[in-house]
N, C-alpha and C positions, 0 to 999 in steps of 0.2 A: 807299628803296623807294617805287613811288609808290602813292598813294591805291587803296583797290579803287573808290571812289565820293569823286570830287574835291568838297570844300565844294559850288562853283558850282554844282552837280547838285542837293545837298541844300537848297540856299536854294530853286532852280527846282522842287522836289519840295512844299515848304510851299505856294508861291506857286497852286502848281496846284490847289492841296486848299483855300486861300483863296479862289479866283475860283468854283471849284463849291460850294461851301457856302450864299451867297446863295440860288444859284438855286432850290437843294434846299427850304433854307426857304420862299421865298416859295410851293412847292405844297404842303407838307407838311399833309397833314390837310383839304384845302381837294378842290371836286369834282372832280378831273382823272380824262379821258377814259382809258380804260385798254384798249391792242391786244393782241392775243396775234403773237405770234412766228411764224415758223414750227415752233419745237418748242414749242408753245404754254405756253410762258413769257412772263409779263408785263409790261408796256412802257408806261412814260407822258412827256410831255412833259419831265417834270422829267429822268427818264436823259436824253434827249437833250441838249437844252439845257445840260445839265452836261459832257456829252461834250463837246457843241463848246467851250464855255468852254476847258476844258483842250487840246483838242486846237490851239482857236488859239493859242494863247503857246506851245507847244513850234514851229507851225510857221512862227511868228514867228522867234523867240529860237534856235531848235534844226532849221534848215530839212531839215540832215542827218541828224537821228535818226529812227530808226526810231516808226513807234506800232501798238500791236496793241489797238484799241478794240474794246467789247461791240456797241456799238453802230452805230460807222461803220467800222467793217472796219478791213484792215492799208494797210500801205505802206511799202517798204523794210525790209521784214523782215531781211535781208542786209548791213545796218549795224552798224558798232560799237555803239551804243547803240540800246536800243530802249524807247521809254516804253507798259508796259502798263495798261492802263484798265478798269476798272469803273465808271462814273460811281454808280452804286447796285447792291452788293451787297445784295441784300437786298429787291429789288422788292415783293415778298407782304408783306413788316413796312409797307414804305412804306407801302403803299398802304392798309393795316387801319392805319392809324397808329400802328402799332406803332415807337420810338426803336430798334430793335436792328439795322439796316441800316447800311453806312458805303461811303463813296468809297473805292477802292482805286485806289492810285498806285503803280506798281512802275518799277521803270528796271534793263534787262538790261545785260548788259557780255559780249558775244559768246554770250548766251543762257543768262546766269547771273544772277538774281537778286541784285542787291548794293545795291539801298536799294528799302522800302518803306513807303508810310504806308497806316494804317489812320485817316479822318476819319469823325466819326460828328457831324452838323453841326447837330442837334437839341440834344443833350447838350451838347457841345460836348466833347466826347473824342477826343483825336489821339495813335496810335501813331506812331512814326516810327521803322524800322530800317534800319543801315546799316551794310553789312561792316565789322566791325573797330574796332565801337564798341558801346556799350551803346544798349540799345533805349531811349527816351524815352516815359513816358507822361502826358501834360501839361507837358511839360516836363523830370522828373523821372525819375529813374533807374527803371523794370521789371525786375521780376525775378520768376520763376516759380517758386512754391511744390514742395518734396519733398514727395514721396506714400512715407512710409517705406512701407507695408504694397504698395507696387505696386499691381499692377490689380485687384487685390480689394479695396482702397481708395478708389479713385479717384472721384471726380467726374467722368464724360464726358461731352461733350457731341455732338449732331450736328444736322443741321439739319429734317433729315426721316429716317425711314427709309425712306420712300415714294421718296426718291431713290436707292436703291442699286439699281444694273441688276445682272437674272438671280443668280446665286449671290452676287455679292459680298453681297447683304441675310442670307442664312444666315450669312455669316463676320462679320457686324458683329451679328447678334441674339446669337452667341456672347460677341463682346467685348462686350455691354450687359447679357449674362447673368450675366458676372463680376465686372462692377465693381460698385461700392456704389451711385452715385447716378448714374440717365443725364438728361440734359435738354436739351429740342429746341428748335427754332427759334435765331434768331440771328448765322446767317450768317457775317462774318467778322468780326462782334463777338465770339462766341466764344471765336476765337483772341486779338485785341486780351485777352481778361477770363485766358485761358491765361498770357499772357506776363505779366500782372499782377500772376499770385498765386491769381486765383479758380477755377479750372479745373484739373484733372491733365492730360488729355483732351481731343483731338478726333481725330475719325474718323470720314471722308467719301469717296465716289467718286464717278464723275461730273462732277468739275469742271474748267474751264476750265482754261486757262493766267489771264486773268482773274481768277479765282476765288481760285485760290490763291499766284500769283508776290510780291505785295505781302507776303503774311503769312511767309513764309519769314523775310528779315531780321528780322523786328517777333522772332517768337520766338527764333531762334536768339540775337538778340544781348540776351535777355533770360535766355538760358540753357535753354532749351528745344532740342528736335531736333523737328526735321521732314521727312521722307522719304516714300514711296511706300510700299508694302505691301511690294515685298520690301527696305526698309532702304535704298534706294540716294539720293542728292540728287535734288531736285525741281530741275529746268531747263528750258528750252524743248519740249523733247521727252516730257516723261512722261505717264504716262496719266491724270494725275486720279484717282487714290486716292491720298488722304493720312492720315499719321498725324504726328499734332502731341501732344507730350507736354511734361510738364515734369521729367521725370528721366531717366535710363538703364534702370533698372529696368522702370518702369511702359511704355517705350515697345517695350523686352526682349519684354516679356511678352502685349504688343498682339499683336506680329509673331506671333509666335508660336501665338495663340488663331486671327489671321486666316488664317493656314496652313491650321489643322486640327490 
């Protein structure tokens, strides 16, 4: 049977999350210039410069794979493989100096999520997931915590609620209404803290293929599920509402609340 994500990928996946890690540090907390976007989301040197870091060695090393960066656009979308990019999830932490931001490294296999790292380069915290293997946190085997009591138990987290477009914000004030403990900010550290152990919970809309492709592996192969709001697998195509859980139960009972 062959690999869903061949070694050579996973070595090129560390490598990538190595070369932007410097760059991160050397702004980190320091005065950098800060643009808004055109959806006025925020933008400093350090994204970029991390972007290219990574973006050069795949078009180095990997001339034919695809890459879908935050920052410098697609190219070859239509490839076997395709490496997704966050240089900094988490831009608003960066920049308040806040540690809870991380580099997000995904790599598709026909528009499937099957290896993702979560680098967080301050801490020095690295998630690494990949089809068909246990998820790595530091090295060391993740695994996600049972929430016996479900969603009325649960620990949730999300990053804002000020990010959920039109209704979806009623359907997640429901699910924050019913769990035990909610708590914001984060980014895709969250999830990395989900697949950990520390987290039952997350549930977000509005995000990227960026945003959330990396984290899919990281949880799933820590024993966690992650899907959209109606249940189905996150892949190239979805809309950016996710639910990231760490049981069957708790994540049962999510869908459910987000329904109505």
């Amino acid at each position: 049977m062959t690999e869903p994500c061949p070694t050579p990928l996973v070595t090129l996946a560390e490598r990538l999350a190595d070369a932007s890690g410097p760059v991160i540090r050397r702004y980190f907390r320091t005065p950098v210039a800060v643009d808004d976007k055109a959806d006025a989301s925020p933008v400093t040197v350090a994204d970029r410069e991390a972007e290219r870091a990574i973006r050069a060695i795949i078009e180095s090393e990997r001339p034919d794979d695809g890459i879908y960066g935050e920052e410098f656009g697609t190219k070859n979308l239509d490839a076997e493989w395709v490496w997704v990019i966050d240089p900094i999830d988490g831009t608003k932490s960066f920049i308040t100096g806040r540690p809870i931001f991380g580099t997000l490294i995904a790599l598709l296999h026909r528009g499937r999520p099957v290896l993702g790292v979560i680098d967080q380069p301050i801490v020095n915290d690295r998630w690494l997931g990949v089809e068909g293997r246990p998820t790595l946190f530091n090295g060391q085997p993740a695994r996600v915590r049972g929430c016996a009591g479900g969603l009325a138990a649960a620990t949730l987290g999300t990053t804002s609620p000020d990010l959920f477009p039109g209704s979806d914000l009623d359907a997640f004030r429901r699910v924050a209404g019913t769990a035990k403990v909610s708590v914001y900010g984060g980014d895709c550290y969250s999830y990395g803290l989900l697949a950990a152990g520390y987290y039952d919970l997350v549930v977000e809309s509005g995000l990227k293929l960026y945003d959330f492709a990396a984290l899919v592996p990281v949880v799933t192969g820590a024993g966690g599920l992650m899907t959209d709001w109606d249940g189905q697998p996150l892949d190239a195509n979805s809309s950016g509402r996710v639910v990231a859980a760490g049981d069957a139960r708790t994540h049962r009972e999510t869908l459910a609340v987000l329904a109505g």
